[in-house]
C-alpha positions in Angstrom: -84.0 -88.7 287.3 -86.5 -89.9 284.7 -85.4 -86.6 282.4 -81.9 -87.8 282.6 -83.0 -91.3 281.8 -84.7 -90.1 278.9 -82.4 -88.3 277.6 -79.5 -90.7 277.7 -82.3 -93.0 275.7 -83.1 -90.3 272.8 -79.0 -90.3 272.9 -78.3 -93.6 272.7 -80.9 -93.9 269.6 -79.7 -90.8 268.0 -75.9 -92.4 268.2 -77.2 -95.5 266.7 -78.8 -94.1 263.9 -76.0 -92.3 262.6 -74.7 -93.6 259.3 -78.0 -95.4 258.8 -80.7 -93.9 255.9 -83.7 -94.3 256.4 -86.5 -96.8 254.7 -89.9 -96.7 254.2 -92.1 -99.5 254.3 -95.4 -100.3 253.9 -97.8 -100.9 256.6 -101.2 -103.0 256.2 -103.9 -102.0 258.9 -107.0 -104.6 258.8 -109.9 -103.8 260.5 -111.0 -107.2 263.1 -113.8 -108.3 265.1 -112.3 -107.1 268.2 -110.3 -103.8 267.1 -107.2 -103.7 264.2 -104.2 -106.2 263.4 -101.2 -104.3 261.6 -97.9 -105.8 259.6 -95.6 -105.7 257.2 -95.4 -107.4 254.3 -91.3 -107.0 254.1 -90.8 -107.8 257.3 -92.2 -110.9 258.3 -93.6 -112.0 261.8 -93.3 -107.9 262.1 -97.4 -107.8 263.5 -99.3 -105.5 266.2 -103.0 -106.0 267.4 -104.7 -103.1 269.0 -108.2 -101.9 270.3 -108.0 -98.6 268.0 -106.4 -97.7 265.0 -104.2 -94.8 267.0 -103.0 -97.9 269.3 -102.4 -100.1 266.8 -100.1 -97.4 264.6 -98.4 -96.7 267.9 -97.5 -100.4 268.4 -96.8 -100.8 264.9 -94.0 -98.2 264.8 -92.1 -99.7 268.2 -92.5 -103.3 266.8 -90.6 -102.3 263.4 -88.2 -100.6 265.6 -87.4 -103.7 267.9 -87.4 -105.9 264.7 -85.1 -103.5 263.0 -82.8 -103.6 266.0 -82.7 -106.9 266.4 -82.2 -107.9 263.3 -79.2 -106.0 263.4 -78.1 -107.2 266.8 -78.0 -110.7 265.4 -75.9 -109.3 262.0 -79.3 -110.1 259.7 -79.6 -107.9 256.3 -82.3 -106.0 256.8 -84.9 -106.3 253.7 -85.7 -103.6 251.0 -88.9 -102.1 251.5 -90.3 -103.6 248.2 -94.2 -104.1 248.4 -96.2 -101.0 246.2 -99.1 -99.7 247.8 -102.4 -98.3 245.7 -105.9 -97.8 245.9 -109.0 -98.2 243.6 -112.5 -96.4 243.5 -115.3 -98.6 241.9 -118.9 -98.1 242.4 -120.3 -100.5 244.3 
């Protein structure tokens, strides 16, 4: 029963993804005092909090999904990823 289940899931996503492209946004992982805090700068009140930095991407990745979904649910435009990410090496 749960192999059915899961696949009427991965069907029911697949079917809802058709016709949509996809986006890529960035993601900002900040190290805490207790673990890491993860969001996204063009989707606001989009957060996780985790433990470990494999827990945190995990959550991270179903949060933007349930944002994304219910954004749409509720007939929001969903935003343009628009925030640039780059690195710098300095001696320090």
């Amino acid at each position: 029963m749960v192999g059915r289940r899961s696949l009427r899931f991965a069907q029911s996503r697949l079917k809802s993804a058709v016709g949509r492209r996809q986006k890529r946004y960035a993601v900002l992982i900040e190290k805490s005092a207790t673990g890491y805090s993860a969001y996204l700068p063009d989707l606001p009140g989009c957060v996780a909090a985790a433990k470990t930095l494999e827990e945190v991407q995990k959550l991270i990745r179903e949060a933007v999904e349930m944002h994304i979904e219910s954004m749409q649910e509720h007939g929001e435009p969903i935003p343009e990823p628009t925030t640039l990410v780059d690195s710098i090496t300095v001696t320090a």
